[in-house]
C-alpha positions, 0 to 999 in steps of 0.5 A: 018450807023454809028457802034461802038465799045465799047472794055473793059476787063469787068471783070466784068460788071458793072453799070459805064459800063452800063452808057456808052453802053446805051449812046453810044446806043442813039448815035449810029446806032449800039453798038458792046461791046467788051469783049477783050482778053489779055493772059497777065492777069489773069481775073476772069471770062473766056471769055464765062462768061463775054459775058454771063454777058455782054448780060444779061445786055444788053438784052433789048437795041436792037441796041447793040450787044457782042463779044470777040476779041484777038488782035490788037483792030483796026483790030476787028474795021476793020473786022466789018466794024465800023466807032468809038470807044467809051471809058469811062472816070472816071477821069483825070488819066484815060484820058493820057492813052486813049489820047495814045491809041486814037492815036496809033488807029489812026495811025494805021487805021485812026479810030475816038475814043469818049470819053464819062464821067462815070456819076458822081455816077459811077465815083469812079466805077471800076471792079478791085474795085468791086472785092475787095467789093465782095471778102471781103463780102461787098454789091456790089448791087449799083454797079453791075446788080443783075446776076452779084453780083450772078456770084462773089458770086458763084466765091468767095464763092464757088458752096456749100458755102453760107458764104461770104469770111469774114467767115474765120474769123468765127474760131477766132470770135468763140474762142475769144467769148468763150474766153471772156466768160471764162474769165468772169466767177467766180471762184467757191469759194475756187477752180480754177474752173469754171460752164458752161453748159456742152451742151454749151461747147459741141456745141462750140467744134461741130461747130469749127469742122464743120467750119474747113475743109470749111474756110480752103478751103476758106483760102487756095483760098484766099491765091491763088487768092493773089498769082496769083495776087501779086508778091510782097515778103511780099504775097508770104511770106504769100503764102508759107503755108501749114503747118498743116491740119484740121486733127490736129486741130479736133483731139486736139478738140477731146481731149477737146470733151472726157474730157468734155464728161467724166465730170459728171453734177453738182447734179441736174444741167447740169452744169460741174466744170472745170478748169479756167485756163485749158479751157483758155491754150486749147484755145490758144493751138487751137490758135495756131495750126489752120493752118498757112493758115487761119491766112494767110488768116486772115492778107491778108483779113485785108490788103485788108480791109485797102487798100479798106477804103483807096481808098473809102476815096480818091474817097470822098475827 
């Protein structure tokens, strides 16, 4: 009975992994995947859940079984008894480490290691990339199995959350539109003022505040996910936040909400008269007190947005 091992750090599971396991299923007698465990990084995902991940997607491949190992690789291989371990090659830069690691396995137990190529439609795959895709809002459904796609969506979007992480922009889409809006309209003549509808305006300043307390918590987490993962000077100059709650801004929201609720409706309209210029300066006034995390947050996800294009026009090329 040939047994192999298939160790990786699975965080998480993806389709490249997939490819393999069901290759080496066909190769092999017996297929232990191996969720392995570094206390020197910070995964995602907890043990627990990766094996979690790996078994749903693995159910129905009978010969191949999960486990979780902390330690030297050889002694797990050693422990159950297996003859090979099977590692994944994505590209030339992949295979100087593994010929390393290959080696030292060698030396250290006499055990054969097989390289298998990542199919070529998952050769550009990665879970660090998938991570990425995810935590920006993008699609990763080509990528991943479908419990998988719902485990990042519950890690980066939160148990009570539907918006995606992008939606911290939603704030500033939602200003710069009244904004344009504002800025668009004519003046009545002979006056600096302007109509709008007084329930429009109302509408607008509800739902600022009812994103508020959300996409600050989805700020303040995107935030910390960049420090545990950087310790570059320039993220954790981003980091050192904190400067002013949602309390501030609702309350000066609250202001506008009381000015805009005094004014009586045009005759026969449910259109207001207001000052031009005075909707524009609230405006940036909220621009400027949002809290230092969300346009924090805002710069982080725009960096990570144009490392992402980046590295998806290096795999093309």
């Amino acid at each position: 009975m040939i047994r192999a091992i298939y160790p990786g750090s699975f965080d998480p599971m993806t389709y490249g992994h997939l490819d393999i396991i069901k290759r080496s299923a066909e190769l092999f007698d017996e297929v232990i995947v191996t969720a392995m465990i570094n206390p020197q990084k910070k995964p995602l995902f907890s043990t627990e859940e990766k094996k979690s991940l790996i078994e749903q997607s693995v159910k129905d491949i009978p010969n191949v079984k999960v486990a979780a190992f902390e330690g030297l690789l050889v002694d797990f291989v050693e422990q159950n008894n297996a003859n090979v371990i099977v590692k994944g090659l994505r590209a030339v830069s992949d295979f100087e480490m593994e010929l390393q690691m290959a080696a030292l396995n060698r030396k250290l137990d006499d055990v054969e290691t097989v390289f298998m190529m990542t199919a070529t439609e998952h050769s550009f795959l990665s879970s660090t990339l998938v991570k990425e895709v995810s935590r920006l809002g993008g699609d990763i459904s080509s990528l991943v199995p479908e419990h998988v796609v719902d485990a990042l969506n519950k890690k980066f979007r939160g148990p009570n959350m539907d918006k995606s992480t992008s939606a911290v922009f939603e704030i500033f889409n939602l200003l710069d539109k009244f904004e344009d809006k504002v800025e668009n309209l004519d003046c009545v003549p002979f006056t600096k003022m302007v109509m709008l509808r007084k329930n429009e305006i109302l509408d607008i300043i509800s739902e600022v505040n009812e994103l508020i307390p959300e996409e600050i918590y989805d700020a303040r987490r995107i935030i910390q996910q960049q420090k545990d993962i950087s310790e570059n000077e320039e993220n954790q100059l981003l980091v050192d936040s904190y400067k002013i709650s949602e309390k501030d801004i609702i309350e000066e929201w609250e202001k506008f909400k009381n000015k805009v609720e005094s004014l009586v409706c045009v005759p026969s309209t449910e259109n207001v008269m207001i000052g031009k210029k005075e909707i524009l300066d609230i405006i940036l006034q909220i621009h400027i007190i949002l809290p230092v995390e969300l346009h924090n947050a805002k710069r982080i996800i725009k960096k990570q947005k144009e490392i992402l294009e980046e590295r998806t026009q290096a795999e093309s090329i």
